[in-house]
C-alpha positions as CSV (number, residue, x, y, z in Angstrom):
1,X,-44.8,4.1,66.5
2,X,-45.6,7.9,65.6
3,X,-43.8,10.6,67.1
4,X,-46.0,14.4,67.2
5,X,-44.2,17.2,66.8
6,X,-45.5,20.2,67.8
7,X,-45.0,23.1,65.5
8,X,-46.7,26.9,65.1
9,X,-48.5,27.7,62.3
10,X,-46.4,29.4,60.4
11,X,-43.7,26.2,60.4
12,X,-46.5,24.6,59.2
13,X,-47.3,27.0,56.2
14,X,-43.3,27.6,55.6
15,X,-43.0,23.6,55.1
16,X,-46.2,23.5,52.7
17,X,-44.5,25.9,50.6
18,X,-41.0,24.0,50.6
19,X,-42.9,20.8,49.6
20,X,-44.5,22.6,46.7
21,X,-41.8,24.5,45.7
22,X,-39.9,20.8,45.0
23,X,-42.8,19.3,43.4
24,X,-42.7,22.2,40.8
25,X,-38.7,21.7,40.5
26,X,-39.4,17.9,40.1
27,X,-42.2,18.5,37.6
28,X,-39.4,20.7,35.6
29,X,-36.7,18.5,35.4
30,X,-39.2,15.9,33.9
31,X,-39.8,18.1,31.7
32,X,-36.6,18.4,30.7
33,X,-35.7,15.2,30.4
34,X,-38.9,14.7,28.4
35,X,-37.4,16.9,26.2
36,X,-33.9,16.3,25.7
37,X,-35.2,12.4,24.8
38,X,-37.5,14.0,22.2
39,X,-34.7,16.3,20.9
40,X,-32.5,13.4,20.6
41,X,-34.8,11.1,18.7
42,X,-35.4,14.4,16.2
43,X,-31.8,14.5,15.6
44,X,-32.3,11.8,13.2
45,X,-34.7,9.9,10.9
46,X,-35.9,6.5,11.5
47,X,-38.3,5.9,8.7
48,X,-35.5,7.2,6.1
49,X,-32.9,5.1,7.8
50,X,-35.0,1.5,6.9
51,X,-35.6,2.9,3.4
52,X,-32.1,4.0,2.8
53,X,-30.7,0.3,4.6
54,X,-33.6,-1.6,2.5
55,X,-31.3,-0.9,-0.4
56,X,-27.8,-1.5,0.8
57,X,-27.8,-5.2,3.1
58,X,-26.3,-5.2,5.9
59,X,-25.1,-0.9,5.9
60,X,-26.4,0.9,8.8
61,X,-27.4,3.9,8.7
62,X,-28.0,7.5,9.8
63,X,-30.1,10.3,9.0
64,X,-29.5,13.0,10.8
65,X,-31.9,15.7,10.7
66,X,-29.6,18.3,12.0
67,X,-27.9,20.6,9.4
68,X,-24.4,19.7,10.9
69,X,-23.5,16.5,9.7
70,X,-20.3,17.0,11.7
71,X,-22.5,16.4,15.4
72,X,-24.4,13.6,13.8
73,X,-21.2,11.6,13.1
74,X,-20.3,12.6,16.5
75,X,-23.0,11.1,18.1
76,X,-22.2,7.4,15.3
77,X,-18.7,7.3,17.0
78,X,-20.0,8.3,20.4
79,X,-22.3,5.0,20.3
80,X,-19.5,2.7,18.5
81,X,-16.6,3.6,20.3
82,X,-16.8,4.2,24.5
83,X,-14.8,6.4,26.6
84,X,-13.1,3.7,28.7
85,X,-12.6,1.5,25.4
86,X,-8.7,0.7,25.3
87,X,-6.4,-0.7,22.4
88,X,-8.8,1.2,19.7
89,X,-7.7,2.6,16.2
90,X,-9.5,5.1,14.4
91,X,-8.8,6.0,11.2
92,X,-9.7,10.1,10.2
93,X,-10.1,11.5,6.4
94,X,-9.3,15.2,5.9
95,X,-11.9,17.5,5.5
96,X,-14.6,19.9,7.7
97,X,-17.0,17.1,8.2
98,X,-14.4,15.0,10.0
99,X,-13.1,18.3,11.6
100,X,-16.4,19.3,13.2
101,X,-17.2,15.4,14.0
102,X,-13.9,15.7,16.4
103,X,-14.7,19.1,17.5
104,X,-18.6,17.8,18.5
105,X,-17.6,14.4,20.9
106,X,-18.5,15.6,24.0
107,X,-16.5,12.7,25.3
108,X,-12.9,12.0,26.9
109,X,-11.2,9.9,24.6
110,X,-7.9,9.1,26.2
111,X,-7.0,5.7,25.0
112,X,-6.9,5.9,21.4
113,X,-4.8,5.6,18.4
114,X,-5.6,7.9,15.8
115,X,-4.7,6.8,12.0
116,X,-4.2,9.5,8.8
117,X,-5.9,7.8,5.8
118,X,-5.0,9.6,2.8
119,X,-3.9,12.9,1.6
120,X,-4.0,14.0,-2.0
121,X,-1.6,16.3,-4.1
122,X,-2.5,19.2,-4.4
123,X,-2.5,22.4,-2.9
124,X,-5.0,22.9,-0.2
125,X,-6.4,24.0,2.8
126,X,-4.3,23.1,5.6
127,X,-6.7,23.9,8.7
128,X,-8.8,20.8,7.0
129,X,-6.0,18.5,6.0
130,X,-6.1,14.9,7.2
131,X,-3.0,15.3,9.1
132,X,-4.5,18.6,10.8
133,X,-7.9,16.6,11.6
134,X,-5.5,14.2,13.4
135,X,-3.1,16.6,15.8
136,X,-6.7,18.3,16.1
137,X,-8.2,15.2,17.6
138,X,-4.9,14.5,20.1
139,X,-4.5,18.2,21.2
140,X,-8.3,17.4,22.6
141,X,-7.7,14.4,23.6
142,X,-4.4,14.8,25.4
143,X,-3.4,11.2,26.1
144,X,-4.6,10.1,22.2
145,X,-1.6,8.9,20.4
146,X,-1.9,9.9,16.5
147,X,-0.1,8.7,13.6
148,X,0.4,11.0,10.7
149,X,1.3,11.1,6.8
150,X,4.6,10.8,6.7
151,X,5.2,12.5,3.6
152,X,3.9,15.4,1.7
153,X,1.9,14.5,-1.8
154,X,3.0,17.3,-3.3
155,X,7.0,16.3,-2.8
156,X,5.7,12.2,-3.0
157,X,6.9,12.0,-7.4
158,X,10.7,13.4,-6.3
159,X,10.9,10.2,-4.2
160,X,12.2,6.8,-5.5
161,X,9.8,3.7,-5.4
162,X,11.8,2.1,-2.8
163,X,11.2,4.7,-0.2
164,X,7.5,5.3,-1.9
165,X,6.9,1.3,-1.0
166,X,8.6,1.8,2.5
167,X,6.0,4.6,3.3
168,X,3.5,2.5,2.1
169,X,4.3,-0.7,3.9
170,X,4.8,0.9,6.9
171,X,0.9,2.8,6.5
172,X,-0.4,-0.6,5.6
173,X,0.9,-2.1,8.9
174,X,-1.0,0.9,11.0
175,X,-4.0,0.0,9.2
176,X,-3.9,-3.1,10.9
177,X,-4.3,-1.0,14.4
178,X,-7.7,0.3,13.0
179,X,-11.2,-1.0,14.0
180,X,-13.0,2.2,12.8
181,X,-12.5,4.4,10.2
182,X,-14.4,7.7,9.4
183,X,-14.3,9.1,5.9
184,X,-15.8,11.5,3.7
185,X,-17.8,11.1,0.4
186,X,-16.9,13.5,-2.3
187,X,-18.4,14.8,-6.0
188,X,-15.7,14.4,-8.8
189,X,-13.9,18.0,-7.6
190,X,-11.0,16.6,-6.2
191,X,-10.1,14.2,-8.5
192,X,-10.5,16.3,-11.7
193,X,-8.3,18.7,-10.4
194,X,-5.5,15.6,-9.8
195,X,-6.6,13.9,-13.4
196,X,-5.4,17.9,-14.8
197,X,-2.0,17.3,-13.2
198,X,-1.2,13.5,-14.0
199,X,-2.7,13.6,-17.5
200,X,-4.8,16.3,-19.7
201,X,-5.9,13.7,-21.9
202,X,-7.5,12.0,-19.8
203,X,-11.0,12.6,-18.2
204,X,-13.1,10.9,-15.4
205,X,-15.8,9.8,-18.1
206,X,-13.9,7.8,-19.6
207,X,-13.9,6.0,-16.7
208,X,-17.2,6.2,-15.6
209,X,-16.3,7.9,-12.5
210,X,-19.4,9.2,-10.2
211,X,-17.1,10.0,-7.1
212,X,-14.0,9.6,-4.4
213,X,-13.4,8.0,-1.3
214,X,-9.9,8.9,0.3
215,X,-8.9,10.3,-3.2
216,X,-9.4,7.5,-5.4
217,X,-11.7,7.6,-7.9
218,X,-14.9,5.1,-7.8
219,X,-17.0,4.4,-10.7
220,X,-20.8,3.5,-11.2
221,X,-20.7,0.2,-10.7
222,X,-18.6,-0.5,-6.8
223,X,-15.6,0.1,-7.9
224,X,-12.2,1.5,-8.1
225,X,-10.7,3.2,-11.1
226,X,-7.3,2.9,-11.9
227,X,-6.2,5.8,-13.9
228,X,-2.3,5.8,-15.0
229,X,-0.2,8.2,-12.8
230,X,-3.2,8.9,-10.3
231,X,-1.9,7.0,-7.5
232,X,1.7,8.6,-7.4
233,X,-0.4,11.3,-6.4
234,X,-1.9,10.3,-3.4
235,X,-0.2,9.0,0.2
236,X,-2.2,7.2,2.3
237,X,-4.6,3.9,2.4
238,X,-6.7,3.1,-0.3
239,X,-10.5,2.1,0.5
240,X,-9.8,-1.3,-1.2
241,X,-7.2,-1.4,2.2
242,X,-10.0,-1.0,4.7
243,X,-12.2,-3.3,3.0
244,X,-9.5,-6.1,2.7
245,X,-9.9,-5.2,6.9
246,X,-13.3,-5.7,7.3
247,X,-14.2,-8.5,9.1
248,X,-11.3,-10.3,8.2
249,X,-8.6,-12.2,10.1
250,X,-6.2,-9.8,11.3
251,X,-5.3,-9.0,15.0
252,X,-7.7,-5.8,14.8
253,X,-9.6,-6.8,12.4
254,X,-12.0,-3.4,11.3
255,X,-15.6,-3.1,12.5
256,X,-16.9,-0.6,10.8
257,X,-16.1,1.7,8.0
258,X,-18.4,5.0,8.2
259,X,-18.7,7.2,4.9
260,X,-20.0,10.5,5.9
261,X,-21.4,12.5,3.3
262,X,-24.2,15.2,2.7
263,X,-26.4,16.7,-0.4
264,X,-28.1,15.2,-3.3
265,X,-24.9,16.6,-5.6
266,X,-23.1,13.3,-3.8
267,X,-25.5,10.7,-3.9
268,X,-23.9,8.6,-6.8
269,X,-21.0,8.7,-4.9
270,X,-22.4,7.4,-2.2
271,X,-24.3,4.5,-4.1
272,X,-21.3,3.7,-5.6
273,X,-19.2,3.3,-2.3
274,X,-22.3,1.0,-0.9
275,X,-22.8,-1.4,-3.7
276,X,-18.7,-2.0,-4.2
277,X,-18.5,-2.6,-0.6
278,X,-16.3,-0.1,0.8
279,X,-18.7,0.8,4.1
280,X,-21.2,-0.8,6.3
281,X,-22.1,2.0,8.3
282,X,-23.5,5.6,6.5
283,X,-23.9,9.1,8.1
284,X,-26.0,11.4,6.0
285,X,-28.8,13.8,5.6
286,X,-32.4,13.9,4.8
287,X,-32.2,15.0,1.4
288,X,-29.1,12.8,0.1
289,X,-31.2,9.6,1.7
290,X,-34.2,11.0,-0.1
291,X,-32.1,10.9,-3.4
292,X,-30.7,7.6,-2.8
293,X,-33.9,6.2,-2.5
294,X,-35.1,7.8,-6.0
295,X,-32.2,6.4,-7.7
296,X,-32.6,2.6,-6.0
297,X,-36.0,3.3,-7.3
298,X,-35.2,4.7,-10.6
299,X,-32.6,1.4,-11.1
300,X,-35.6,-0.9,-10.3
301,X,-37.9,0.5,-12.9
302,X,-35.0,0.5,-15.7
303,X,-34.5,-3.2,-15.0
């Protein structure tokens, strides 16, 4: 049953205009949401991420379009690990990828643990440190709980090797709180500045070393160099203590290992730390997956 309503004119014309003033505002916010789904898909690279995870089984991968690496691992840990996710470890590297990966979650993260990985020692920039990266993260993220590196590398050779092996048992047993770790890729930089300070007759080639992960050196072929001296150099986990994690049969066993890294000058590196198993998840950009994909084929053609 209809009701009329009786009203002048001018009602009339004033509701007309209401109705089309909302049907513009409706048309606008599709619009925008039009747009913020195509920005979003832009972000990253789809047709680069199946060539680049065509190479390495079982890695996924990201390509992120967007000259800050930082907001693209962001976004990774954003999809892997929820706000309301409880009883998670996550383990940091130093460094201003990691830094600005924090900085960009646009996320309350209340209910994690937060893990220092490794630190190496030398002299460096503290506002990047691994242990700054973590109090950065918790000071955000006020009800985080993070757990640090006990003990400077640069002070690490004055202790004795019991307390060295306490430090270290006691970082192995927070490892087992971690289900994902975040870590930079790095060039050989780092570690010939440590090689110079353990031993000068010794270089990186001799080892065949391409890159680091967390401070230790990885070679050509998947794996990890052991130079003499090197490790009483470096406090923290090693990567071959992640991988031992993966998927295993621990409590918290970890799910995925991310290895962020960006430019062609790094893609060695980041071949190596694919092929030796030491991540299943990668975070780069366009032009490192463009050279990782000349060097798979490159490899195929020398074969």
């Amino acid at each position: 049953m209809t009701k009329e309503i009786n009203i002048s004119i001018e009602q009339y014309e004033n509701l007309k205009r209401e109705l089309e003033d909302l049907k513009a505002k409706m048309a606008l916010t599709q619009r925008r949401l039009a747009n913020i789904e195509i920005s979003l898909a832009s972000e990253h690279d789809s047709s680069l991420e199946l060539e680049v995870s065509k190479i390495f089984s079982g890695i996924s991968v990201y390509v992120s379009r967007n000259p800050s690496l930082g907001r693209a691992a962001a976004r990774v840990f954003e999809q892997l690990i929820k706000p309301d996710d409880k009883n998670v470890g996550v383990g940091l590297s130093g460094g201003r990828t990691i830094q600005s990966l924090v900085e960009n979650l646009s996320h309350e993260y209340s209910n994690l643990t937060i893990h220092a990985l490794s630190c190496p020692g030398l002299p460096q920039d503290v506002g990047f440190s691994v242990n700054t990266n973590v109090g950065y993260f918790c000071m955000k993220h006020n009800k985080a709980k993070g757990y640090h590196i006990p003990v400077d590398p640069l002070v690490a050779g004055s202790l004795s090797n019991d307390e060295m092996k306490k430090i270290r048992e006691d970082m192995l047993k927070n490892a087992d709180m971690i289900q994902y770790a975040f870590t930079g890729i790095g060039t050989t930089e780092v570690l010939e500045r440590l090689v110079e300070r353990v031993n000068n007759n010794i270089t990186l080639k001799d080892y065949k070393v391409v890159g680091d992960m967390l401070y230790r050196p990885l070679t050509e072929d998947g794996k990890i160099a052991h130079i003499p001296h090197l490790d009483e150099r470096i406090v923290g986990l090693k990567p071959e203590d992640l991988k031992e994690r993966l998927n295993s049969h621990v409590t918290h066993p970890i799910r995925y290992i991310v290895g962020v890294a960006s430019g062609e000058q790094k893609a060695e590196a980041v071949y190596a730390a694919c092929i030796g198993g030491f991540v299943n998840y990668l975070v780069i950009d366009s032009l490192l997956a463009k050279k990782l994909i000349a060097m798979a084929n490159e490899k195929k053609l020398s074969k």
